[in-house]
N, C-alpha and C positions, 0 to 999 in steps of 0.2 A: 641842313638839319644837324642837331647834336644831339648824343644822347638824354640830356634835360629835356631838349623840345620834345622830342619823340615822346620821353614817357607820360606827358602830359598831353599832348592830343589826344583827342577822340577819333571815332573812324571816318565822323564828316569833314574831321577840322584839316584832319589830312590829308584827304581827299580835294576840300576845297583851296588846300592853301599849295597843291602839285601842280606845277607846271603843265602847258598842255602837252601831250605824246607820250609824256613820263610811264615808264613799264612800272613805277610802284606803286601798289595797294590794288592791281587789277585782281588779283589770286588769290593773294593772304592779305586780310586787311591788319592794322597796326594793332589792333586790338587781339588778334588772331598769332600775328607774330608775337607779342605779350608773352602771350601764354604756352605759345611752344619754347619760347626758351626757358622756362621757369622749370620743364618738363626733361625725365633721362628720356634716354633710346625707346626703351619701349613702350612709352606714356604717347611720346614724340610718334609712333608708328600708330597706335588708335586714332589719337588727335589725325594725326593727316587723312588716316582713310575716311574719318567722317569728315572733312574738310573740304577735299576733294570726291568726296562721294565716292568713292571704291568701296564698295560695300559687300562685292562678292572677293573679295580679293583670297577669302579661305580657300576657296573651289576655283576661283579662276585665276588661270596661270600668266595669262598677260596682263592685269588689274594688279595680282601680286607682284612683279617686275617694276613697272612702273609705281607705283608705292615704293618700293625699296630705292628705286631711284630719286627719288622727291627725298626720301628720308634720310636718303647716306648724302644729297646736296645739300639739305639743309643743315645737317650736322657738320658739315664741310666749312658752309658757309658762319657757321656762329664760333667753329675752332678758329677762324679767320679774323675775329670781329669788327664783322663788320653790323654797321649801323639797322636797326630795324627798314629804313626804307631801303639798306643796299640789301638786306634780307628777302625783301617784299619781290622788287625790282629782279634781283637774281629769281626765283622763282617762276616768276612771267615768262622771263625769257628763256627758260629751259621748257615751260610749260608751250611755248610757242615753238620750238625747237619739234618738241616728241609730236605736237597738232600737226605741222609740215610733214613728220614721214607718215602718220596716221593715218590725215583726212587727204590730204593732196599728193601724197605718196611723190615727193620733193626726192630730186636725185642728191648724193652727197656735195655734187657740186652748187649746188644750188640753196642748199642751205647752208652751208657755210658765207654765201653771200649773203645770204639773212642776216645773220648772225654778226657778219660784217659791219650791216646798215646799223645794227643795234648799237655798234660800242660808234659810232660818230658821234663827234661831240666832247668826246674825255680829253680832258687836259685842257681844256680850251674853257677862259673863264666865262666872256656872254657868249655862247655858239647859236650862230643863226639858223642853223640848222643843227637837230638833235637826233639820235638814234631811240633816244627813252631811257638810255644805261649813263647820261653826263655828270650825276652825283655819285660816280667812282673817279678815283683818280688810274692815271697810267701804268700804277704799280698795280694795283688790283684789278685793272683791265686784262693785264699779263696772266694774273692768277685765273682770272674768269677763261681766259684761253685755253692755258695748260692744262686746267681742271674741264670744260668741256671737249678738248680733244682729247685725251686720256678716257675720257669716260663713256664719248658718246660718239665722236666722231671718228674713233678709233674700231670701234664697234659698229659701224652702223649700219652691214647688212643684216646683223645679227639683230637689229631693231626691226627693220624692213620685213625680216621674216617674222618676226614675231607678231608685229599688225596687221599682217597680210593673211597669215597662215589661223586659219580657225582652230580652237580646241575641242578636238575628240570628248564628248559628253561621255562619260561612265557611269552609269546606274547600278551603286554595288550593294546589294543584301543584302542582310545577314536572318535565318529564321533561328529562330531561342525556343526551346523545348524546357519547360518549368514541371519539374511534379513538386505537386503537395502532400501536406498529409491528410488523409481522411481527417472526417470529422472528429471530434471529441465526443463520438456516443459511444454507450455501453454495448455491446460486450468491448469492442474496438474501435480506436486503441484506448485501453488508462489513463485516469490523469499520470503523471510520470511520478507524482508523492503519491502513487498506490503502486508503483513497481517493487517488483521482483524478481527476485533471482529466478535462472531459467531453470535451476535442479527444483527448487520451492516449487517453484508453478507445475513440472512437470509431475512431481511427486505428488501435492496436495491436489492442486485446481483442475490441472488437463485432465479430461477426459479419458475412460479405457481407448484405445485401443476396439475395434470391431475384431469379431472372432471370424477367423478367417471361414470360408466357407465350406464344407464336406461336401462335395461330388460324391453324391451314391454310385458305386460302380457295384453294376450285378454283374457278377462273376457266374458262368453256368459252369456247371460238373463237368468235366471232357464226358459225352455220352448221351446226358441227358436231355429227354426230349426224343430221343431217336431208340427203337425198339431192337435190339438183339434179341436174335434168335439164336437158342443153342442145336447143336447138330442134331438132336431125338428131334425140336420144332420142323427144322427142315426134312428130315424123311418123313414124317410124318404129315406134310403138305406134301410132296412129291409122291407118295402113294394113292393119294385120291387123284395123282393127272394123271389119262390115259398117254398112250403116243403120242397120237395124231393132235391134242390139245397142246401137246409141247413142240412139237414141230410147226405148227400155229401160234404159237406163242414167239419163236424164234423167228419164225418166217416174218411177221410183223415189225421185228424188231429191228430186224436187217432190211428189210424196204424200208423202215420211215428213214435211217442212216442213210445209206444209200441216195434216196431221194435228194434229201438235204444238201449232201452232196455232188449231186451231178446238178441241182441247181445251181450252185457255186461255181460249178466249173463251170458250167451255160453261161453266169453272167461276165464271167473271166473271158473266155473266149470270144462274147461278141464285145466287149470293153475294147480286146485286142485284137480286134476283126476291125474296127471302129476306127484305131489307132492304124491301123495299115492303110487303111481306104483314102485316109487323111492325108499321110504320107505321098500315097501315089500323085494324088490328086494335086499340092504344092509341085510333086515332078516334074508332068504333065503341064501345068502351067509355065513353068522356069523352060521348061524345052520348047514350048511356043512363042 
């Protein structure tokens, strides 16, 4: 191929006019390659993820990886220039490279025998046997080396773990608290072309103020309500009482006191009669 032929195929003519085993136009078709190189870095990083179908690659961590790896090769490969089918061709075989540690979880030794099989055939003008990589020459067979052992085979527990290893789902959310403003009715709030100053409104519009509220407090007279006797009032009741009504009179007084009293102490004393019995009785137990 040259680049004239190239730009004038379509993706059948390409397709049909490839050798059999050839690794170009399995991935990116010529049409596909076209238009990523017309495209910078980050036109070049959409394009691929729909190309490739990576479509989670915002939220997933090894979709994103792999993307970046496709993008930082093919950018590799077009700093190199190389021809659309060595574009197509490269592609396959790193896409065949990442499918070995993914699906068949290939040791490093092992795929690099792959990888092997693929450049048979370079330098050799009819090879009767082909790897799929024979439209590079030996100089860019070199490059295809350097550039996937630098990149991948250098690295490639670090890939192993990353196809193997699942990513931790994180469900993160966030809740939003909005106030608004009341409606636009009368009394509140205003349209804002009827505002005013807050001394205006308080002076003219606001309302008094409620008068605070008086608690009646009735105040009595020291006295009032209670009768004082002057000293003529009391001798003069104490002469109508004979003895024996005042000794009657006191007598009464001092029993109902009394009374009251040794009740109090009756219920004091069996409280604490109550309290001893209690006592003994936890004794009694602990000593048996």
């Amino acid at each position: 191929y040259n680049q004239v032929v190239d730009k004038l195929l379509t993706d059948e003519e390409a397709i049909a006019n490839e050798k059999e085993g050839s690794l170009a136009w399995k991935v990116l078709h010529i049409s596909q390659v076209r238009t990523l190189l017309e495209l910078n870095v980050d036109q070049v990083h959409l394009k691929m993820a729909d190309l490739l179908n990576l479509k989670d690659h915002p939220v997933n961590l090894q979709e994103a990886a792999v993307l970046d790896y496709y993008v930082a090769s093919f950018w590799w490969a077009k700093e190199q220039g190389f021809t659309l089918q060595q574009i197509s061709g490269f592609i396959t075989a790193l896409s065949m490279l990442l499918e070995n540690i993914r699906e068949k979880q290939m040791s490093l030794v092992d795929n690099l025998r792959e990888f092997k099989k693929m450049l048979v055939g370079i330098g050799q003008e009819n090879p009767e046997v082909t790897g799929g990589l024979d439209f590079f020459n030996t100089d860019q067979a070199k490059l295809l080396t350097d550039y996937l052992t630098k990149t991948l085979f250098q690295h490639y527990k670090l890939y192993q773990y990353m196809f193997t290893l699942e990513q931790d789902e994180m469900v993160v959310g966030t809740e939003l608290s909005i106030e608004v403003a009341p409606p636009a009715e009368i009394p509140f709030p205003p349209p804002l072309d009827e505002g005013m100053s807050e001394a205006v409104y308080l002076e003219h519009v606001a309302p008094p103020p409620p008068p605070p509220e008086k608690e009646e407090e009735e105040t009595a007279a020291p006295g009032e309500g209670e009768k004082v006797f002057t000293e003529e009032e009391v001798e003069d009741i104490l002469e109508g009482v004979t003895t024996d009504e005042l000794k009657e009179v006191i007598s009464s007084v001092v029993n109902e006191m009394l009374g009251s009293l040794s009740a109090d102490v009756g219920a004091k004393l069996k409280e604490r009669e109550a309290q001893y019995l209690a006592k003994i009785s936890k004794m009694q137990k602990i000593a048996d």
